[in-house]
C-alpha positions in Angstrom: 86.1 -8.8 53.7 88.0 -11.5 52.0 87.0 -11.7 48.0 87.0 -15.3 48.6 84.3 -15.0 50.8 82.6 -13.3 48.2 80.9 -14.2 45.1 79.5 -11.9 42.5 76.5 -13.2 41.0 76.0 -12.7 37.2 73.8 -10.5 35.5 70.5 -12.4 34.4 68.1 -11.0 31.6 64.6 -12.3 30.6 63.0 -12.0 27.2 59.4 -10.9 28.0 56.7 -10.3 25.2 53.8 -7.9 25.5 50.4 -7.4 23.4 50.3 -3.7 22.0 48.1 -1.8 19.6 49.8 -1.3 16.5 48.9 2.0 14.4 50.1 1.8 10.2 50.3 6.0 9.1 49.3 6.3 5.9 50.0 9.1 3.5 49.3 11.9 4.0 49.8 11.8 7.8 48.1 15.2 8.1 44.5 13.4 6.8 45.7 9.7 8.9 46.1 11.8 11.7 42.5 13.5 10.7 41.0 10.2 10.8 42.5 8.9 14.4 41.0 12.4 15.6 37.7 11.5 14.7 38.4 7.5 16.0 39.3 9.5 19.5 36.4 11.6 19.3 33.8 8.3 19.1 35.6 6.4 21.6 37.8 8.8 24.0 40.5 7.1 25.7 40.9 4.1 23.7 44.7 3.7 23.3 44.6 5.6 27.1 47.5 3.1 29.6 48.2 0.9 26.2 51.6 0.2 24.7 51.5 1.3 21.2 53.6 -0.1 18.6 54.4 2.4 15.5 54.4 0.3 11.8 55.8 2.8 9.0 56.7 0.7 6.5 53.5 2.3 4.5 55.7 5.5 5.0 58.9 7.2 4.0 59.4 9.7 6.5 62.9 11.3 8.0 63.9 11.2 11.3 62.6 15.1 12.5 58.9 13.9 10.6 59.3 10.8 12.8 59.8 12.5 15.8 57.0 15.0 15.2 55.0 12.3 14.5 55.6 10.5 17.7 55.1 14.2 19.1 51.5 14.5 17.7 51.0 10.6 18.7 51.8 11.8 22.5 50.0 15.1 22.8 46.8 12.7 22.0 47.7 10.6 24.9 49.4 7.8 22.4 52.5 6.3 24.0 54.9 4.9 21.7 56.6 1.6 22.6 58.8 1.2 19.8 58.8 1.4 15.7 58.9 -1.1 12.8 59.3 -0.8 9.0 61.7 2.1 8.8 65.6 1.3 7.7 67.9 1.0 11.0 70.1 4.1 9.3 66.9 6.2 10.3 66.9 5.0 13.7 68.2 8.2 15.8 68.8 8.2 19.9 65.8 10.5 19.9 63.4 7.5 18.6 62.1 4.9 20.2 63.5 1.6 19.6 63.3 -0.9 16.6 61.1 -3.7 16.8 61.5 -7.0 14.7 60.5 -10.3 15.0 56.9 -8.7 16.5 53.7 -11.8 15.4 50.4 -10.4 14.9 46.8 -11.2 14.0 45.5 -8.7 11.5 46.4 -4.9 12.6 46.7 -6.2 16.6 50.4 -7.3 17.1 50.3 -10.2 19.4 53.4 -11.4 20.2 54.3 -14.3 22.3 51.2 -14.8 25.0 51.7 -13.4 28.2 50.0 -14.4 31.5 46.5 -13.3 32.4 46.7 -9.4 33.1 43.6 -8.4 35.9 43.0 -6.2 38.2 39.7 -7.8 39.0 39.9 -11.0 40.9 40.1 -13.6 38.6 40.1 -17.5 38.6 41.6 -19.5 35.9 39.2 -22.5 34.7 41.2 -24.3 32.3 44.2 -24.0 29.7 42.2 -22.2 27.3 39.8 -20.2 29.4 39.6 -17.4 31.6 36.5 -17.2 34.3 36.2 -13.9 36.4 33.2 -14.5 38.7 33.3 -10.8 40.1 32.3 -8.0 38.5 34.8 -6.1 36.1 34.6 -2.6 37.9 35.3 1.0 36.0 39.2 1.2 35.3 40.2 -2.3 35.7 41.3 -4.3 32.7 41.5 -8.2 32.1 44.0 -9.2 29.3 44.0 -12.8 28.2 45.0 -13.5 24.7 45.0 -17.4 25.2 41.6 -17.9 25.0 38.0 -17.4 25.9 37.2 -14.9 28.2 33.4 -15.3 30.4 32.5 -12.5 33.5 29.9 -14.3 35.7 28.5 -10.4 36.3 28.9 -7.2 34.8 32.0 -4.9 33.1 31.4 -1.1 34.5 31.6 1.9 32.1 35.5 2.5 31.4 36.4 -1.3 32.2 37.7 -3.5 29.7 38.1 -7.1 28.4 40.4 -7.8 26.0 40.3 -11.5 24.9 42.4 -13.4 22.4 39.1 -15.8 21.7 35.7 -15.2 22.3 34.0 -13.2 25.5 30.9 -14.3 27.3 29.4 -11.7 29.3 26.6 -12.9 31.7 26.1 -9.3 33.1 25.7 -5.5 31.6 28.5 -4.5 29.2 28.8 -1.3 29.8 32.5 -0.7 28.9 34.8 -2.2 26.6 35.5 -5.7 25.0 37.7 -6.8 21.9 37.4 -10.3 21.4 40.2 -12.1 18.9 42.5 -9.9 19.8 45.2 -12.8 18.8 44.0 -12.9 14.9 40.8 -15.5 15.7 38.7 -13.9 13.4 35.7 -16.5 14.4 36.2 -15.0 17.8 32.4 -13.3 18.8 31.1 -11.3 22.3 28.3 -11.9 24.2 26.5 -10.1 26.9 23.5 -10.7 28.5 22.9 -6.3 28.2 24.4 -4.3 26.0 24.8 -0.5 27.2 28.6 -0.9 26.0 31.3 2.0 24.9 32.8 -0.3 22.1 33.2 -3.7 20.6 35.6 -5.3 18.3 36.6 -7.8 17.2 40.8 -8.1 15.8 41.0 -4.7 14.0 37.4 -4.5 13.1 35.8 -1.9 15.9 32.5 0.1 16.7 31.7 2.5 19.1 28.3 3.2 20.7 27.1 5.6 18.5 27.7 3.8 15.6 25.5 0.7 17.0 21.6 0.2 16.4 20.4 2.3 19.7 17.6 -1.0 19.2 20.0 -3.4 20.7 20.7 -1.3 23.5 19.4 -2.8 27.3 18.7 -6.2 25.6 20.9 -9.0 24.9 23.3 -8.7 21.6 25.9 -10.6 20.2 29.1 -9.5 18.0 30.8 -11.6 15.4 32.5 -11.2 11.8 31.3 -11.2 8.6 34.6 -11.1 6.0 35.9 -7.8 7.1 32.3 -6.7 8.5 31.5 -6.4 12.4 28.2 -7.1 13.0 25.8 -6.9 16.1 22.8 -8.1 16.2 20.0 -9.4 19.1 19.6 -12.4 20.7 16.1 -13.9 21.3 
């Protein structure tokens, strides 16, 4: 074959941005690592399938603490994307990458927003908005960090919603929904019944048994209050 005939085309590569979880050790890791035990216990499988970013600049660990870090991180079904705040000379081929330039909205990095990520059918209503008008079935997720997020139906137990605004649920909540999960900290959930796992808002969580069991089975809301998450019913 004649290399005339014959043209090569060029590599291409594509920035793409994803939303992770970022965690921030603090000293001493063995109690920090106490504490995300007990955050696991309340609500299992939170950071279960999620990208996890690792922040250390509240840290000054060396490269084999780092590692068994990341170790005890994966043996708790954490996987780490990548790591920020640590100086690139502590940066081993062992380690995951260094991250810069990462945006975020209180302790949830957010970078750049990335399309609509469902596994339920979904139907996009406008530029700020997301509209599912199925139910949100045990195991699927629905990412949209642009906006508002409203289910025409119910989210089963083990489903999520993760929402950069506000979510409107006009169903039974019985899994999980984080609402401002872009830094909107007047973001707020609503569900017509609440039997959910957990709700948060940004970084601010709770988990069901830290909720009222008096707002269960009736309709609640969830909104801020400075650095305070707080449910209450709605009439």
């Amino acid at each position: 074959m004649s290399s005339l005939n014959c043209q090569r085309q060029s590599l291409t590569f594509r920035a793409r941005s994803y939303m992770a979880f970022v965690l921030s050790p603090q000293p001493p890791i063995i109690e920090w690592l106490a504490d995300l035990d007990a955050t696991l216990e309340r609500s299992k499988g939170f950071f279960a399938g999620h990208p996890v970013a690792l922040d250390l600049s509240a840290t000054r660990l060396s490269p084999a603490a780092i590692g068994q870090l990341i170790e005890s991180l994966e043996a708790r079904n954490i996987r780490v994307l990548g790591i920020e705040g640590i100086d690139p000379i502590d940066a081993g081929a062992k380690l995951p990458p260094l991250l810069r330039g990462g945006r975020g909205g209180q302790e949830v990095e957010v970078p750049e927003p990335a399309a609509a990520s469902a596994s339920a059918p979904v139907k996009k209503q406008d530029a700020a908005s997301l509209l599912i008008d199925t139910p949100v079935r045990s195991g699927q997720s629905v990412v949209f960090v642009e906006g508002d997020v409203t289910v025409i139906g119910s989210v089963g137990s083990g489903a999520e919603i993760i929402a950069g605004g506000s979510i409107h649920i006009y169903g039974t909540l019985r899994g999980l929904a984080m609402a401002g999960a872009s830094g909107n900290s007047r973001a707020r959930i609503f569900c017509h019944r609440f039997e959910g796992e957990l709700l948060a808002i940004g970084a601010h969580y709770r988990s069901a048994d830290e909720i009222d069991a008096s707002l269960r089975r009736g309709p609640a809301q969830a909104w801020l209050d400075g650095n305070t998450l707080k449910i209450s019913a709605m009439n």
